[in-house]
C-alpha positions as CSV (number, residue, x, y, z in Angstrom):
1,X,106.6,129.4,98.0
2,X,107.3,126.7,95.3
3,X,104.4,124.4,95.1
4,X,107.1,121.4,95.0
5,X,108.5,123.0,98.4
6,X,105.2,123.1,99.6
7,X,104.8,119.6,99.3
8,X,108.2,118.2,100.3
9,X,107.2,120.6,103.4
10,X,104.1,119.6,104.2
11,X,105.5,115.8,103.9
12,X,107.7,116.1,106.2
13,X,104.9,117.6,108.8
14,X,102.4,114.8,107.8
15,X,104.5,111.6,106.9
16,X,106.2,111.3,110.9
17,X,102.6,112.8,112.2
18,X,100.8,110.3,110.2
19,X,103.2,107.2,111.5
20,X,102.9,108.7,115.2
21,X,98.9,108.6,114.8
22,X,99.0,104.9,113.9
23,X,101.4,103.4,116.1
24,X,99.5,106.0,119.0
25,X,96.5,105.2,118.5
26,X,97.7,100.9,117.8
27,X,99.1,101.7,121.5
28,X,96.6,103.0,122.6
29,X,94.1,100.4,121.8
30,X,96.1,97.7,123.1
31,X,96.4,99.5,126.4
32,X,92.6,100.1,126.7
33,X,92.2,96.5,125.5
34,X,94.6,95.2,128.3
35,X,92.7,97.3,131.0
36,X,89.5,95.9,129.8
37,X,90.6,92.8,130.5
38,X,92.3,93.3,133.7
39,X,89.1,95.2,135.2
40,X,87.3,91.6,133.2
41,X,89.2,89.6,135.5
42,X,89.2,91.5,138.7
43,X,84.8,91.4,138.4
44,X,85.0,87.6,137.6
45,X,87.0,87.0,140.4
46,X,84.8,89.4,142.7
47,X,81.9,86.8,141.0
48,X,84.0,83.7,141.8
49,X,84.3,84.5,145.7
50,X,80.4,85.1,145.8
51,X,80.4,81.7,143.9
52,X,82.3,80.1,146.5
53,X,79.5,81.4,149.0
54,X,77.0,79.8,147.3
55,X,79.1,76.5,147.1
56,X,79.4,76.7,151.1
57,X,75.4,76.7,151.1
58,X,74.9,73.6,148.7
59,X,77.7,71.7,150.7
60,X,75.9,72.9,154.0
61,X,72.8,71.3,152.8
62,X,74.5,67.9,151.3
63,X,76.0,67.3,154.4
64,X,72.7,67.5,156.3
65,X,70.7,65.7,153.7
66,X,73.3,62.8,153.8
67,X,73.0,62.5,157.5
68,X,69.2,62.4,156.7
69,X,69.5,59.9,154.3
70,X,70.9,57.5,156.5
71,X,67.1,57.7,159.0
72,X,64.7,57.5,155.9
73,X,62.6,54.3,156.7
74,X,60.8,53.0,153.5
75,X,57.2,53.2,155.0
76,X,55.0,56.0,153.9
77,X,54.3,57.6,157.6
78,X,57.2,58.2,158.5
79,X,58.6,59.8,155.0
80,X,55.4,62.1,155.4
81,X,56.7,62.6,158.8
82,X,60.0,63.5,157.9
83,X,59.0,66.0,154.9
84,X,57.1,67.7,157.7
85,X,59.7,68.1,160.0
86,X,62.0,69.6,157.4
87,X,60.8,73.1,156.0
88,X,63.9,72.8,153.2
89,X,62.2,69.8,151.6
90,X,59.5,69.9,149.7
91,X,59.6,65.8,148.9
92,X,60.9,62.5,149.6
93,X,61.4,60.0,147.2
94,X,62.8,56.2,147.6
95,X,63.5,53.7,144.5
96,X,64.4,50.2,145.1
97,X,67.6,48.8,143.5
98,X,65.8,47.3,140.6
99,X,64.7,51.2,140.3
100,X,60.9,50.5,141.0
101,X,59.6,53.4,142.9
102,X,58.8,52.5,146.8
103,X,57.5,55.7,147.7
104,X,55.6,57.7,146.8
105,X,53.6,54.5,145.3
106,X,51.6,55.1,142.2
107,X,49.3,52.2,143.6
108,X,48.8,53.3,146.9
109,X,47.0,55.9,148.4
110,X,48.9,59.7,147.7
111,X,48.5,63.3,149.2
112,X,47.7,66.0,146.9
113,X,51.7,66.8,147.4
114,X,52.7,63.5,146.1
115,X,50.2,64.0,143.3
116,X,52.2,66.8,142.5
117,X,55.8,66.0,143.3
118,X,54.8,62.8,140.2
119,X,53.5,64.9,138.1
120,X,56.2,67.7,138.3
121,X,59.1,65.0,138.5
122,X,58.3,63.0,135.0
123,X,61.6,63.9,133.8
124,X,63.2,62.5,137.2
125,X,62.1,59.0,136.2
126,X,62.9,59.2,132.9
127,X,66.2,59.8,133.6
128,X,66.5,57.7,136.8
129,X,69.3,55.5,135.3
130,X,71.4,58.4,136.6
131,X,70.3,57.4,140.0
132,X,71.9,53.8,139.6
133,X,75.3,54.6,137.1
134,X,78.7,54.6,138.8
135,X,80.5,58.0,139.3
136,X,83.9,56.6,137.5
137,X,85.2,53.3,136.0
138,X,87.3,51.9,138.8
139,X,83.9,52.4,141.2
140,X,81.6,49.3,141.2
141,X,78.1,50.0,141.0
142,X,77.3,48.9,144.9
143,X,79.3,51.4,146.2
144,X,77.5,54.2,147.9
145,X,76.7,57.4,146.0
146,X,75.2,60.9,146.1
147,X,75.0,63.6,143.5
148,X,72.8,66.1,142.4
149,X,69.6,65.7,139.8
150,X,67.9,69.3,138.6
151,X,65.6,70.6,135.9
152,X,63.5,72.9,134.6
153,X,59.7,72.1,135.2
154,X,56.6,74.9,135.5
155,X,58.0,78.4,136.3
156,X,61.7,77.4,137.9
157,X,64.6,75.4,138.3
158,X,63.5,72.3,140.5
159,X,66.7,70.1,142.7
160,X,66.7,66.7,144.2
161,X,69.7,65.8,146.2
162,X,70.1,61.9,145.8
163,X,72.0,59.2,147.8
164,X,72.3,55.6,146.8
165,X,73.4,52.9,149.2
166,X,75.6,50.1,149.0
167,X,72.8,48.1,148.6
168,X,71.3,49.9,145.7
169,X,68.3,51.6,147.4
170,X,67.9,55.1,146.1
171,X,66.9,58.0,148.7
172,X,65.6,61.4,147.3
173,X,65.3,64.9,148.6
174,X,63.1,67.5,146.7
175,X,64.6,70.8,147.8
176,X,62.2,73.8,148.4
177,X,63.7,76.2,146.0
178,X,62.4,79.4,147.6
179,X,64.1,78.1,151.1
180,X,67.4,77.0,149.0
181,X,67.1,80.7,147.6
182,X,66.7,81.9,151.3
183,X,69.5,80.1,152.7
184,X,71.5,81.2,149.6
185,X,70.3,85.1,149.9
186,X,71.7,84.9,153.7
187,X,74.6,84.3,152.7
188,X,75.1,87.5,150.0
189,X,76.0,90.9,150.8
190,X,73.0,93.2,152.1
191,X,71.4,95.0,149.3
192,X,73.1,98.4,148.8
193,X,76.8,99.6,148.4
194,X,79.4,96.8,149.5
195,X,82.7,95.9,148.9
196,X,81.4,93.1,146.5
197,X,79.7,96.0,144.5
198,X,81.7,99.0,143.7
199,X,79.5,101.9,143.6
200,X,77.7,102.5,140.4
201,X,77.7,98.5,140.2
202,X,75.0,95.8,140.1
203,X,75.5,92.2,141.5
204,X,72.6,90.4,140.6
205,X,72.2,86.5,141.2
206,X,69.7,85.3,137.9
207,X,68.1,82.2,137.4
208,X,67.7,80.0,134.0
209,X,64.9,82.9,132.9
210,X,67.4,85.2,133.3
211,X,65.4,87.1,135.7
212,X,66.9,88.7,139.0
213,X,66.8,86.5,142.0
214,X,68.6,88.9,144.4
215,X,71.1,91.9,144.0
216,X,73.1,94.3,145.9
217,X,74.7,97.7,144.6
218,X,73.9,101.1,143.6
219,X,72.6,100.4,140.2
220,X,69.4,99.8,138.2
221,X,69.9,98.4,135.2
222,X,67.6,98.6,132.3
223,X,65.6,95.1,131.2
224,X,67.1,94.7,128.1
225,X,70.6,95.7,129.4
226,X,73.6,92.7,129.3
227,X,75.8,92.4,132.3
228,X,79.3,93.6,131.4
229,X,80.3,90.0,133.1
230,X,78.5,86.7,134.5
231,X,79.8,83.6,135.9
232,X,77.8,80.2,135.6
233,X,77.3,78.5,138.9
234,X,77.9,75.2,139.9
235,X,76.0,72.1,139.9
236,X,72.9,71.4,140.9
237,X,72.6,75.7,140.2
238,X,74.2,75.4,136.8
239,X,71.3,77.0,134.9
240,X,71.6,80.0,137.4
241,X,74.5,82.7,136.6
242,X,75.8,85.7,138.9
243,X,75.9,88.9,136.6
244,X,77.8,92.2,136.9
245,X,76.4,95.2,135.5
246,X,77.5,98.4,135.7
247,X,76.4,102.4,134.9
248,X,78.5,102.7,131.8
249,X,82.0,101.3,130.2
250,X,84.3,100.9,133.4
251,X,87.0,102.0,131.1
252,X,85.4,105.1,130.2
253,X,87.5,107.4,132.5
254,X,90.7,105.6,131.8
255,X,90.0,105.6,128.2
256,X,89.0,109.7,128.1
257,X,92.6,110.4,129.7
258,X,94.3,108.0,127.6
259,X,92.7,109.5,124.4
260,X,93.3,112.7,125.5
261,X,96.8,112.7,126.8
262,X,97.2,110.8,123.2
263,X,95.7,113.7,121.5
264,X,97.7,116.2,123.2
265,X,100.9,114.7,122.6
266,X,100.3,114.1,118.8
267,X,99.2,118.1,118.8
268,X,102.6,118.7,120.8
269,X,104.1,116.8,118.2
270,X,102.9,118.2,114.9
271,X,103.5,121.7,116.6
272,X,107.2,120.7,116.9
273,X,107.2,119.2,113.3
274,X,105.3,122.2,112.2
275,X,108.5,124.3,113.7
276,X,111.3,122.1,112.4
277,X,109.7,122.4,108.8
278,X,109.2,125.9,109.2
279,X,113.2,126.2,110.3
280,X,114.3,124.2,107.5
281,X,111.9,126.5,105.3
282,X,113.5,129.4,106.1
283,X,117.1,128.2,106.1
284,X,116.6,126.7,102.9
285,X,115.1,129.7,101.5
286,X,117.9,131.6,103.2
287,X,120.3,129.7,101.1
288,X,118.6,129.5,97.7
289,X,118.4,133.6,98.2
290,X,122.1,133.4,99.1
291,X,122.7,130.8,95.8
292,X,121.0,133.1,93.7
293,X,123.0,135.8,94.9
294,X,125.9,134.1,94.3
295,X,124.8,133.2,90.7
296,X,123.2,136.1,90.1
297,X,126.9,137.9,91.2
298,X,128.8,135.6,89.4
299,X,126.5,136.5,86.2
300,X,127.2,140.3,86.3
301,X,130.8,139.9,86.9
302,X,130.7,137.2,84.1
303,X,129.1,140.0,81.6
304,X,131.0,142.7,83.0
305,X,134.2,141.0,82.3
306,X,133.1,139.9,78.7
307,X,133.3,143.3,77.2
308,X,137.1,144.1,78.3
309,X,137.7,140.1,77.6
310,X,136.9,140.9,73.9
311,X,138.8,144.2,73.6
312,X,142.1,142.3,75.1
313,X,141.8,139.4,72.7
314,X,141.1,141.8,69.6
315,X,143.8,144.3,70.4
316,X,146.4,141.6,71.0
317,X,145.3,139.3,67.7
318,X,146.1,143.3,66.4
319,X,149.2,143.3,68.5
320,X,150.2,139.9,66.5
321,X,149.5,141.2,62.9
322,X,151.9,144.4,63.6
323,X,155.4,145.0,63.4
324,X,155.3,143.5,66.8
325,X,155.0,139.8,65.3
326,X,158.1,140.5,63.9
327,X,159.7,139.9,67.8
328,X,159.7,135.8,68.5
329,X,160.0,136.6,71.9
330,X,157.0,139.3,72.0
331,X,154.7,137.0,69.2
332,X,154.9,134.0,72.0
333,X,154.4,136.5,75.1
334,X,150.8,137.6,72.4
335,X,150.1,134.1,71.6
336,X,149.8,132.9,75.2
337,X,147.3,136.1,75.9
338,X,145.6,135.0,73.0
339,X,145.2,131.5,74.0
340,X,143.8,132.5,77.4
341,X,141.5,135.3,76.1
342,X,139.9,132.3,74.3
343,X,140.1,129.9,77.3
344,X,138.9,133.1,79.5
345,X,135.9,133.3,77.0
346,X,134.8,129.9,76.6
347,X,134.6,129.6,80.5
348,X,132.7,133.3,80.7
349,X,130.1,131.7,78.0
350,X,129.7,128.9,79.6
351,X,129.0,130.3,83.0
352,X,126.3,132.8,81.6
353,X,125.2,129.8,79.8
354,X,124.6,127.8,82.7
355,X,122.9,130.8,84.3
356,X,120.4,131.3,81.8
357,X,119.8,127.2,81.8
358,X,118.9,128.0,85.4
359,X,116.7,130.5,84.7
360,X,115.5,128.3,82.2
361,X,116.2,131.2,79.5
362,X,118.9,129.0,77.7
363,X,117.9,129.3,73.9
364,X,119.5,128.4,70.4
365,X,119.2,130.4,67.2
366,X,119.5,128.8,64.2
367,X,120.8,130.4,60.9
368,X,122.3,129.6,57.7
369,X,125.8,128.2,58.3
370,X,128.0,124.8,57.4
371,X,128.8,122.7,60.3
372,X,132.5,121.5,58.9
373,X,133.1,125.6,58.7
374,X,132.2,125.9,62.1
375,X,133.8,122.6,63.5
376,X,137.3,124.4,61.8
377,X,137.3,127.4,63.3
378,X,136.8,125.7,66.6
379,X,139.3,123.3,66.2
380,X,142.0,126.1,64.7
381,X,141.9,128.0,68.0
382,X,142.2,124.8,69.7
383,X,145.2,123.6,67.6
384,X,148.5,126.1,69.2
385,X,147.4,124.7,72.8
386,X,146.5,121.2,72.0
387,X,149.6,121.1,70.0
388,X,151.5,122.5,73.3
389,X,150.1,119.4,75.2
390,X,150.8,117.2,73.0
391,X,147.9,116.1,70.9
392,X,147.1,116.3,67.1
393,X,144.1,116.7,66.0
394,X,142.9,115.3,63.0
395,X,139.5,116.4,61.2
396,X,137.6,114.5,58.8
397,X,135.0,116.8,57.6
398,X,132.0,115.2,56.0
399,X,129.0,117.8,56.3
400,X,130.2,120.8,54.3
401,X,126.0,121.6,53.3
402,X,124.7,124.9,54.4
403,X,122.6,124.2,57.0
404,X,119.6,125.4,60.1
405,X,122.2,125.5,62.7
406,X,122.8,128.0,65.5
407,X,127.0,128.5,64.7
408,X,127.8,129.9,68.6
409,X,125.9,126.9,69.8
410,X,127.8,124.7,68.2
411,X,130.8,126.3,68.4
412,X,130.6,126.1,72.3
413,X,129.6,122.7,72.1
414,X,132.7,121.7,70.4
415,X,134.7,124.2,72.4
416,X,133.5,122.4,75.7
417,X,134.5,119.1,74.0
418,X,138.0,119.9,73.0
419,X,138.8,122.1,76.5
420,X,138.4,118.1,77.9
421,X,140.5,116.5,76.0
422,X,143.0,119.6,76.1
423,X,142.8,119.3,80.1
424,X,142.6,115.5,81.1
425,X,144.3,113.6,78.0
426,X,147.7,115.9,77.5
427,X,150.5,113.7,75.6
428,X,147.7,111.2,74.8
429,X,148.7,111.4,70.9
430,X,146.0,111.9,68.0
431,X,143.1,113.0,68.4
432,X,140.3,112.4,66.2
433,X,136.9,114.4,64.8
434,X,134.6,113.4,62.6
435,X,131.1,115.2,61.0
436,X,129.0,113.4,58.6
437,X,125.1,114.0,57.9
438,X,122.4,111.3,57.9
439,X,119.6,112.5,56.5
440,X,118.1,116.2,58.2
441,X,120.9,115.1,61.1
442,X,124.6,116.1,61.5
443,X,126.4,114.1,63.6
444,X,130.2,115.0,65.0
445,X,132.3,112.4,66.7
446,X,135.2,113.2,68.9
447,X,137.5,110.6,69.8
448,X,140.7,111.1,72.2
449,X,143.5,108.9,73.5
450,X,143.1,109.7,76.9
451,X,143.0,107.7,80.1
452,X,138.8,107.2,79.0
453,X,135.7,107.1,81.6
454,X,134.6,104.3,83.0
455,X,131.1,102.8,81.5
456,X,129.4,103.2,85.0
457,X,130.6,107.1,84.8
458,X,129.2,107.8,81.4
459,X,126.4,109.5,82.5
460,X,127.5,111.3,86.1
461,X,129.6,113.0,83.8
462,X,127.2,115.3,82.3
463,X,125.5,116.7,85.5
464,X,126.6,119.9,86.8
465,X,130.0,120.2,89.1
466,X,130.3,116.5,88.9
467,X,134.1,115.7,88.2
468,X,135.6,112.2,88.3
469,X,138.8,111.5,90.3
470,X,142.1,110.1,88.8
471,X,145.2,110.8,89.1
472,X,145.2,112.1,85.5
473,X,142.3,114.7,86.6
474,X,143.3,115.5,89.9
475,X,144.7,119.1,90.3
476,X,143.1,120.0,86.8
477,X,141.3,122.8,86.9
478,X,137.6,123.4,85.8
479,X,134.2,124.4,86.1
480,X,132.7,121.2,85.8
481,X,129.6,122.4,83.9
482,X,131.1,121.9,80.4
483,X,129.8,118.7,79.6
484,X,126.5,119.9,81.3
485,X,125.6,122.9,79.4
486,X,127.2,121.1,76.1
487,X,124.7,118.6,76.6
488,X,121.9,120.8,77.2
489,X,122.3,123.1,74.6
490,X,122.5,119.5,71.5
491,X,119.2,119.0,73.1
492,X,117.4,122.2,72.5
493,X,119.0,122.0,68.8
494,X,116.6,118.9,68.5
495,X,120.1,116.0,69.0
496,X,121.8,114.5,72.2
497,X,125.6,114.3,73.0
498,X,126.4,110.9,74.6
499,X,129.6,109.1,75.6
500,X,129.7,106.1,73.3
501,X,131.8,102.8,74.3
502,X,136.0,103.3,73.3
503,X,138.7,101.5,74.0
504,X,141.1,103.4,74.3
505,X,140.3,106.9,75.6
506,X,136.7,108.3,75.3
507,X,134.3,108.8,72.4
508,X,131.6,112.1,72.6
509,X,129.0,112.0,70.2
510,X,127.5,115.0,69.0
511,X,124.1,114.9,67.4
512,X,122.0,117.7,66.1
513,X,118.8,118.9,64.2
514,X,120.4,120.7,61.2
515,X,117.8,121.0,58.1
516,X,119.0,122.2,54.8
């Protein structure tokens, strides 16, 4: 195989198995992405519903601690009293409206709890302006109040539940955080598989250290490990979070099938390519066997048909020099089987011609010889058919040096030129040939009459089997490699043969490498 084949082949595998990859694997991501987020939402709203549990307990216990409010007597017995009858507080605080503390008293006499509940609460009563500020700007300031106060003091998250009269006195209830975490805990799912934790799950309630206050599911996970998903409570709880964690990426199973259903696809895929380029392969291999059949055919026939070409033209140019020219009738029957032997020849040479360009064996030969000689001889066995038609030609010969030029070359080079204007420009008038030398260059102009080519033609016209429609050139017969392999052969003599701009009819011009 052709290394150029090779790589058109493997292109056409690759390039549509390189796109498939991307937008695959673009697709594929964007589906695992969307699942991700799906199986995201459905654990934060899993976490939102166990939020919502939580909510019911602090509500529970506002409503009871509002109720309370309203029995709190300001005298320090019965506040004592109270905090004992009420395992879910821990202390009871009152502040006048003014926001001087009433109880517990700094001057008075205090328990070793009330100690505690001061020392513990300094940032309560540096922040007690909370206590006394309206909830919105159309609510005066004597309206009654409640609301939540919590912070972080010693090893935990500490809460007061507040409630402020329309008078302005300010009641406070220290909650016992273990019992709030009791009451909370009561109201989770048992520890274990649930419903709220699918198996191979983990949800675990955390406080503001982060650390595990409860959980339930079927996991363990490791201390350093981040849940896959956590929701931040409400207030007063807002530095506690519920967290999701689970034995591996949740996606992992849906991801491996996608992956490999992706995977076996593109494989299907490059498979079929692989096929289809190995079809085309063969077809085209098929043909370019069958094309080089063809030309390889049309190459023996050509040669095989050159020898007894030669012996017909040289026996009836005999034919013409005997008695026999002496017959009008029979001297016009030998001229026209002359004039075809030479057509017949020049389209024979330039067939093998164009075989050997393909087999890149197409040489030139260069010898002694005079260009204007050469250009003649041509143009003599041109002049009884182009006369026929119509056309005189007209040579001005200006290179009549002896020369490093291969004769046959050239003479099938001008040959091809003149069979053009002898086929498409018939009753077009004079036509006109030129040779001069510039320098170690011989240049030879031709210049026809004819209907001309058009300037965005000028170069389709020299590729191979490319002939241009008109109604002059429609129905003419042809080859169409003339102006090809005329072309090809001025550039291996070192020159070029280009279509130069004429108005009327077309100009060729014929340049070629010819040292003295």
């Amino acid at each position: 195989m052709k290394p150029r084949l090779a790589i058109i082949l493997l292109l056409i595998v690759l390039i549509p198995l390189g796109l498939m990859v991307w937008l695959g694997f673009r697709v594929a991501r964007g589906e695992l992405a969307t699942v991700k987020e799906s199986i995201r939402k459905l654990h934060i709203e899993k976490l939102q519903d166990v939020e919502g549990n939580i909510r019911k307990v602090i509500q529970r216990r506002e409503r009871e601690l509002l109720e309370l409010a309203g029995s709190v007597k300001e005298d320090p017995y019965s506040i004592r009293k109270l905090v004992r009858s009420q395992p879910a507080l821990r202390q009871v605080f009152v502040l006048a409206k003014d926001g001087k503390l009433v109880h517990p008293a700094v001057q008075s006499q205090l328990s070793r709890q009330e100690e505690e509940f001061l020392a513990r609460a300094g940032q309560v009563w540096k922040d007690q302006a909370v206590f006394f500020r309206p909830s919105s700007e159309t609510r005066p300031s004597t309206a009654a109040d409640s609301g939540w106060y919590s912070w972080y003091w010693g090893s935990g998250s500490h809460f007061v539940f507040w409630h402020r009269t329309a008078a302005g006195r300010v009641t406070g209830f220290e909650l016992d955080r273990f019992r709030l975490v009791a009451d909370i805990i009561a109201e989770l799912p048992d520890t274990g598989l649930s419903d709220s934790a699918p198996e191979g799950g983990l949800l675990s309630l955390l406080d503001a250290r982060g650390e595990s206050l409860y959980g339930w599911g079927g996991y363990n996970p490791g201390a350093q490990e981040q849940p896959l998903v956590s929701l931040t409570l409400k207030s007063p709880l807002s530095s506690w979070r519920l967290a999701y964690f689970r034995s591996g990426e949740p996606t992992a199973a849906f991801g491996t099938g996608l992956w490999f259903n992706l995977v076996a696809v593109l494989l299907l895929a490059a498979i079929a390519l692989s096929v289809l380029a190995a079809y085309f392969f063969r077809e085209s291999s098929r043909e370019l066997r069958e094309a080089g059949q063809r030309v390889s055919f049309v190459n023996h026939v050509s040669h095989e048909l050159k020898t007894p070409l030669t012996n017909i033209r040289m026996y009836a140019e005999l034919l013409q020099e005997s008695a026999i020219g002496d017959d009008p009738k029979a001297s016009r029957y030998l001229e026209v089987v002359v004039t075809e032997s030479v057509r017949l020849s020049r389209l024979i040479n330039n067939v093998l011609s164009f075989a050997r360009h393909q087999r890149k064996a197409l040489k030139v030969r260069k010898t002694d010889g005079v260009v204007d000689e050469i250009v003649a001889a041509v143009l003599e066995s041109f002049t009884p058919s182009l006369d026929s038609r119509g056309i005189q030609a007209r040579f001005q010969a200006g290179a009549p040096g002896r020369v490093q030029v291969d004769p046959d070359a050239l003479g099938q080079i001008v040959g091809n030129l003149l069979g053009n204007v002898e086929k498409y420009a018939p009753g077009s008038g004079e036509l006109h040939i030129e040779s001069r030398r510039e320098g170690q260059t011989t240049v030879v102009l031709v210049t026809d009459n004819g209907p001309g080519i058009e300037p965005a033609e000028r170069e389709n016209v020299f590729q191979p089997f490319v002939r241009l429609s008109s109604e002059v050139s429609d129905g003419v017969a042809g080859t169409g490699i003339g102006l090809s392999i005329a072309r090809e052969l001025a550039r291996l003599h070192g020159g070029d043969l280009t279509l130069e701009e004429s108005r009327p009819g077309s100009t060729f011009k014929l340049t070629l490498s010819t040292p003295e």
